[in-house]
N, C-alpha and C positions, 0 to 999 in steps of 0.2 A: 407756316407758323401756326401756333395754336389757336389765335383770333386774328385777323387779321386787319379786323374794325379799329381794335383797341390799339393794336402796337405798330410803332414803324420800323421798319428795318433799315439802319444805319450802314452794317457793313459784314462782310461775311468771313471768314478765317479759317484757314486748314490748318493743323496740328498734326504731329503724331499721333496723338491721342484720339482725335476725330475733329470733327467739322462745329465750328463757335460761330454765331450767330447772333450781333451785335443790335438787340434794340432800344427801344424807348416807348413811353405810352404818349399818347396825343389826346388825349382827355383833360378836360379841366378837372381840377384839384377841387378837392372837397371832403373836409372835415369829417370823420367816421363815428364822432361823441354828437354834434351837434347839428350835422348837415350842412353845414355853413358854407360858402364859395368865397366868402370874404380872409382871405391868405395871404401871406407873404410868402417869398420863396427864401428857404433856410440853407440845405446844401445836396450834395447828391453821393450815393455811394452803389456800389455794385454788386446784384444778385444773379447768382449763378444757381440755373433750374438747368436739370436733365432732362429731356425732350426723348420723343420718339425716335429711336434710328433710321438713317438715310445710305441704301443702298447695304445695308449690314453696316453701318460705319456709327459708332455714338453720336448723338450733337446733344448741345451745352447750350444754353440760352443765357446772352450776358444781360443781364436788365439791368439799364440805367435807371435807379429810382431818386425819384425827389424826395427829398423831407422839405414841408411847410408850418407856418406857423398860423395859428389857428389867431383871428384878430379880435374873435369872441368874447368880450371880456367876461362873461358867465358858463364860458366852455368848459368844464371842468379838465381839457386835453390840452394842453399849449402848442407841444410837437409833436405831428404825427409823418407817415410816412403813405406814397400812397399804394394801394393795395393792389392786385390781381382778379379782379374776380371773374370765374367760368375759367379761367387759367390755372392756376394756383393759389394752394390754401395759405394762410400766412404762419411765416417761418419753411413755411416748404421747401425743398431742396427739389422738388420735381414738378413738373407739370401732372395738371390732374388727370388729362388722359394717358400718362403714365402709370398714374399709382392704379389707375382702372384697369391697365392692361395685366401689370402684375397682379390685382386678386382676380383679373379672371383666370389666366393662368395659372396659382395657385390654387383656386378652386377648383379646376379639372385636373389637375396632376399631380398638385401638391407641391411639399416644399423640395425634396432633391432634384427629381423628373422637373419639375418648376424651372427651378435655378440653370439645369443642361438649357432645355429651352431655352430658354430670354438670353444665354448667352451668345447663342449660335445667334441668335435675331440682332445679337449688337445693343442688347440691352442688360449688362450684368450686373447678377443683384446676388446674395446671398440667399442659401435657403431660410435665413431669421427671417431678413428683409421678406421674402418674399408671404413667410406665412404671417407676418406682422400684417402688412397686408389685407390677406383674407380675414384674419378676426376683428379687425376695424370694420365697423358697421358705418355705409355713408347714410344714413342717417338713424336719427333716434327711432326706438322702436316706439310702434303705437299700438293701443290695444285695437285687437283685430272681430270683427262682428263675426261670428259663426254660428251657423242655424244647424246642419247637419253635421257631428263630430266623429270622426273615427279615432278610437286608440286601441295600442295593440304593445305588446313590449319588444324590446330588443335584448341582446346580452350580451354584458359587457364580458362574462366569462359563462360557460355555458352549466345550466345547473347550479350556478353560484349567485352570480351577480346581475341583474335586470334593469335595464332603464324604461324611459316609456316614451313613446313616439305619438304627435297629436296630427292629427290632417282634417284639414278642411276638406269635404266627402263633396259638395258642391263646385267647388273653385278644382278642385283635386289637388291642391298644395299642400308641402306641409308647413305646419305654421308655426310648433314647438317641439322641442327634446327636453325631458325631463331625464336627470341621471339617478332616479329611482323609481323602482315600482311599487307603490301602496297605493292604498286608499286614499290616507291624510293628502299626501302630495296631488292627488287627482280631484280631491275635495277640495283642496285651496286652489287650484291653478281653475274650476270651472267656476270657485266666489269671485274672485278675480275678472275672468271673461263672461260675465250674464248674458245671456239672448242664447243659449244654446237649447234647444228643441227636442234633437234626436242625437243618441248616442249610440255607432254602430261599436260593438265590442266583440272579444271574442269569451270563451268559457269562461274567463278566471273569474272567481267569485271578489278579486281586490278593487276592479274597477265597477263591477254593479254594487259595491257597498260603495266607494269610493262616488261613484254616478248620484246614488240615493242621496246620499252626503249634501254633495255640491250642487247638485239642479234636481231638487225634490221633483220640480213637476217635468224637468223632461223624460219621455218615450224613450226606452234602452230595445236593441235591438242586435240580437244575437248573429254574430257572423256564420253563415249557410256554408262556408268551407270547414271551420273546425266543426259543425254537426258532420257531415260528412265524415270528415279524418275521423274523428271520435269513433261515430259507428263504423268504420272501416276496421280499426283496430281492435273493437267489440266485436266483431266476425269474425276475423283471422283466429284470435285469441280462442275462440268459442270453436273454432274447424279444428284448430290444432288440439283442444281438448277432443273432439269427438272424432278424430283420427287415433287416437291413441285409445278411445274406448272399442273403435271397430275392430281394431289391431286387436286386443283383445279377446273380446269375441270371435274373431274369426282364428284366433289360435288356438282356443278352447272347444271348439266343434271341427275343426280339421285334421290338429296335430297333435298328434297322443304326446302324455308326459313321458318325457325319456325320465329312466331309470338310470342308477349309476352316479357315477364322479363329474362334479360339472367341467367340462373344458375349462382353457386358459382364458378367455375370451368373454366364457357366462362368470365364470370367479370372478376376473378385471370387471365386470358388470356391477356384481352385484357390492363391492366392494365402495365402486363412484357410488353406486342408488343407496346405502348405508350413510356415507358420508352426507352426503346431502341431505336424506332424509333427517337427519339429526339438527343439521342449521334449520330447514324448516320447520324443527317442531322448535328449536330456539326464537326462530322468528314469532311463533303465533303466540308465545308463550310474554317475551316480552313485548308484543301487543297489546293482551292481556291486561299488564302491567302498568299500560298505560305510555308507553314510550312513545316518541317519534321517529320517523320512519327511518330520518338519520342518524339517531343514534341507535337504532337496531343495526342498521348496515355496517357501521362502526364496530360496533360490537361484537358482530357475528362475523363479519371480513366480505357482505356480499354488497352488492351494487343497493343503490335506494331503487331503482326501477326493479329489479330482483324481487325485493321486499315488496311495494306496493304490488306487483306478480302473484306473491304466494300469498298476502291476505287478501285477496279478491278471486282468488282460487276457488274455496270452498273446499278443498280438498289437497291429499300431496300431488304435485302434477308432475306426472311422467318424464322423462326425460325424451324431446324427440329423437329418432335416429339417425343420424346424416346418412346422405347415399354416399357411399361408397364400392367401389365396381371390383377392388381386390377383396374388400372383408363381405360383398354380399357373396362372392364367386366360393370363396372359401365355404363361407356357412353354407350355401347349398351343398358344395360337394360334401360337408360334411355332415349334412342331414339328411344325404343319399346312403350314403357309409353307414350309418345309421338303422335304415331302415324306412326312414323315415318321407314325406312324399309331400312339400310345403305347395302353398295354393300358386295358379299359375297368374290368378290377377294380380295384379298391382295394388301395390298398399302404401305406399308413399307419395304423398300428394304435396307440395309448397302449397302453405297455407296463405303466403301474401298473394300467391298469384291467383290462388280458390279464392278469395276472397274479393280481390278486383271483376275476376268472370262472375261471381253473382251477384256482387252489385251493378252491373251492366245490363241494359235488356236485350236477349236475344239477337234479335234483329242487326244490334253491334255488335256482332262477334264473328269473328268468321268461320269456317268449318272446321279449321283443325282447334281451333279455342270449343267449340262446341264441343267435340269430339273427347276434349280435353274435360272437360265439366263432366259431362254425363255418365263418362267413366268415372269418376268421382263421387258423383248422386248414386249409381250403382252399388258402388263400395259402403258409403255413408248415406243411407235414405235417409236419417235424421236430419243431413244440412237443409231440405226441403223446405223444410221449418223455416230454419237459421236465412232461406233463397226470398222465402214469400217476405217475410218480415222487412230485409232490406229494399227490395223492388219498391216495397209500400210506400218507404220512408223516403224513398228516391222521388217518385212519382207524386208525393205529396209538393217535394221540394219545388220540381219541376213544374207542376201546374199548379201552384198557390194556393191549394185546396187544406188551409190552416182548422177546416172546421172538424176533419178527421183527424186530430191531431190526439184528443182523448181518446178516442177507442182505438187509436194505436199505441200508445202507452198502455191503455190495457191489457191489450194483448201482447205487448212484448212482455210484459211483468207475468202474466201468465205462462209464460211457453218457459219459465224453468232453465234459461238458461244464463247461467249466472252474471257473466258480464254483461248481455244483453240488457238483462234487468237492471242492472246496474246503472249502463246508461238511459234507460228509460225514467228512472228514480230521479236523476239528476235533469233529465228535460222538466217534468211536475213541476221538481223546485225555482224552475227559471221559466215559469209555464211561457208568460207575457212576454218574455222577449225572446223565446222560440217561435210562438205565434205571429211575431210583425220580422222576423226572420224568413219567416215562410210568405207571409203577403206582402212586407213593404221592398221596395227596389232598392234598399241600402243594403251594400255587403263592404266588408274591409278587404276587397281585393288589390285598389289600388295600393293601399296604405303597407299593405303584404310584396309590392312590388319595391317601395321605398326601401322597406325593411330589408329587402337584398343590397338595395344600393348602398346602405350603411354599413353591410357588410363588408364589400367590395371593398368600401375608404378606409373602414376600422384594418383590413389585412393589408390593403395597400402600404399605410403608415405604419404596419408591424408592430402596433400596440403601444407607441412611444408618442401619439399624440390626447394628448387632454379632452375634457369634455367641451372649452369653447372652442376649439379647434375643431374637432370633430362636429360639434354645433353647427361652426358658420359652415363648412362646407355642404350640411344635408340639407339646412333653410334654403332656400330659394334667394340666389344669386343678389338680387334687388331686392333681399328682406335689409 
């Protein structure tokens, strides 16, 4: 039985249906308005709570309850009935470690996966029942004391739609879901919870307004994963430019200009590089103009990542060339036919993977990734540049050495290459919380781990569960 203290067990009954369980409470009676013991006894009627199952089979708990009469004459209650408690909530139709067992089940599987479960166990609920359940909080929430914060967004549609996710960076919990991303909402939600300190963020410039906002005087501290990704993606971007200029080059001092009618192949060429060329000068144009990025993309029919692409370009950028082993087999036999005598090194390099080997030092790499790179730096001496710069910024990371952090902006802004600078320009503006990125131990790694786990629930439920739905499940179980 659920307590054994409180109730007696008068007699037990098998059914069809499952196993009924006839008891009674053995407590004195006592008034719930006034405290009183001073009662008469009134009459009695019967509560049926659903209990745990026994051996896979349901049971039913028949509670004989009293009603008494309150002898108080300042009771404001006359008749009450007596209650359950540590058992059942009142009006209950289950025991409480029932309803516990269904939000814990619904909180790791959810409401259909939910409902399979509990049935096989002998305990059948509906998938409502079950997610009703999980968004009933057993108790009220309270405001929660956070000294180290981390936030970071999530998406409710990708590119579209953002919400924002908080964790306690100390406890490692998370402790709020916001189903929007701005400032204002970041700004009233840290008026709200005062005592916060330190705020681990990552790049977006909504939450350091939004920080400034709401905890004037707390310390913002830039997440040391998206520095990385950022300049990961400012290298690749910067190899794939300087692969397309070596190419170049090395076709202009090797391979004489053929004369004549262009193939099918340089025509289909130049026709794509025409086409394009034309959206991008439509792009810079209503740039110019003052647009935004999506209604350029809109406009011209290309992607927004496309767009932000070609105005941070500084130039029209090449089209790279996919390997392909029938159309390079061709073009060489046909540039032997020709006359013609193309170079025997290698000019095509993946830019994500030059880009992972130079952000690595040495020593990580194994022979054939060496082997890999150098022929690479062969090809394009300029990445040399693009090698030292990152190592720097790597090493900075790695040993907390935040006082070199200006003469490496310097010199990224120097070395002329465009995205580099780029992202360099954008460390300046966030100097202070690149600096305690570099020297303090806060990172939103954990918080970047929830943020999977919110994925996982958001596909699990196939986009058909709501925001408190989805809420109670990412809270912490006992929120």
């Amino acid at each position: 039985m659920p307590n054994a203290d409180l109730l007696v067990l008068e007699g037990i009954d098998e059914t069809e249906e499952g196993v009924v369980l006839r008891v009674r409470s053995k407590e004195t009676p006592q008034c719930q308005a006034c405290s009183s013991s001073d009662v008469s006894y009134h009459s009695t009627y019967l509560r049926h709570l659903r209990d745990l199952a026994w051996q896979g089979r349901p049971v039913r708990i028949q509670f004989k309850t009293r009603r008494f009469r309150c002898l108080n004459p300042q009771c404001p209650r006359q008749i009450f009935a007596e209650s359950l408690p540590g058992i059942a909530a009142p009006r209950a139709r289950e025991t409480d470690r029932v309803t516990q067992t269904l939000r814990l089940v619904g909180y790791l599987l959810g409401g259909r996966p939910g409902s399979r479960l509990l049935e096989r166990l002998g305990m059948k609920a509906s998938r409502d029942t079950v997610l009703r359940r999980v968004k009933k909080r057993s108790a009220p929430e309270t405001a929660t004391k956070v000294r180290v914060l981390g936030v970071d967004d999530w998406a409710w549609r990708k590119h579209q739609e953002y919400g924002t996710m908080l964790m306690d960076l100390e406890q490692r919990r998370v402790i709020d879901l916001l189903p929007v991303r701005s400032a204002a909402s970041f700004a009233d939600w840290l008026r709200q919870h005062s005592g916060v300190k330190i705020i681990a963020r990552d790049r977006c410039g909504l939450y350091a307004e939004g920080g400034h906002e709401g905890a004037p005087s707390a310390v913002q501290v830039t997440d040391r994963y998206h520095l990385m990704s950022n300049l990961s993606e400012a290298v690749e971007h910067t190899l794939q430019q300087l692969q397309i200029e070596a190419r170049a080059e090395l076709t202009q001092e090797r391979i004489p200009k053929p004369s004549g009618r262009l193939t099918l192949v340089e025509a289909r060429y130049q026709r794509c590089r025409q086409a394009r060329y034309e959206r991008y000068k439509a792009v810079i144009e209503l740039s110019r103009q003052g647009c935004t990025q999506l209604q350029i993309a809109e406009r011209v029919g290309v992607s927004p990542d496309t767009v932000a692409r070609w105005q941070n370009a500084g130039g029209f950028p090449e089209r790279r060339i996919r390997r392909d082993r029938r159309r390079d087999q061709a073009r060489f036999l046909q540039d032997r036919a020709r006359g013609l005598h193309p170079a025997l090194a290698r000019t095509h390099f993946s830019s994500a993977r030059m880009a992972a080997l130079l952000l690595t030092p040495p020593r990580d790499l194994s022979a054939t990734q060496l082997s890999y790179r150098d022929c690479f730096l062969r090809f394009c001496p300029t990445a040399y540049r693009v090698r030292k710069l990152a190592l720097q910024f790597r090493a900075m990371l790695r040993w907390r050495r935040s006082v070199r952090l200006g003469k490496w902006i310097e010199a990224a802004v120097a070395s002329k290459f465009p995205l580099i600078v780029q992202f360099a320009r954008t460390l300046r503006r966030d100097l202070r919380a690149v600096e305690m990125a570099i020297s303090a131990p806060w990172s939103n790694g954990p918080l970047e781990g929830h943020i999977n786990r919110l994925k996982m629930i958001k596909r699990q439920m196939y986009g058909r569960a709501g925001f408190a739905l989805l809420k109670a499940r990412v809270l912490p179980l006992s929120a």
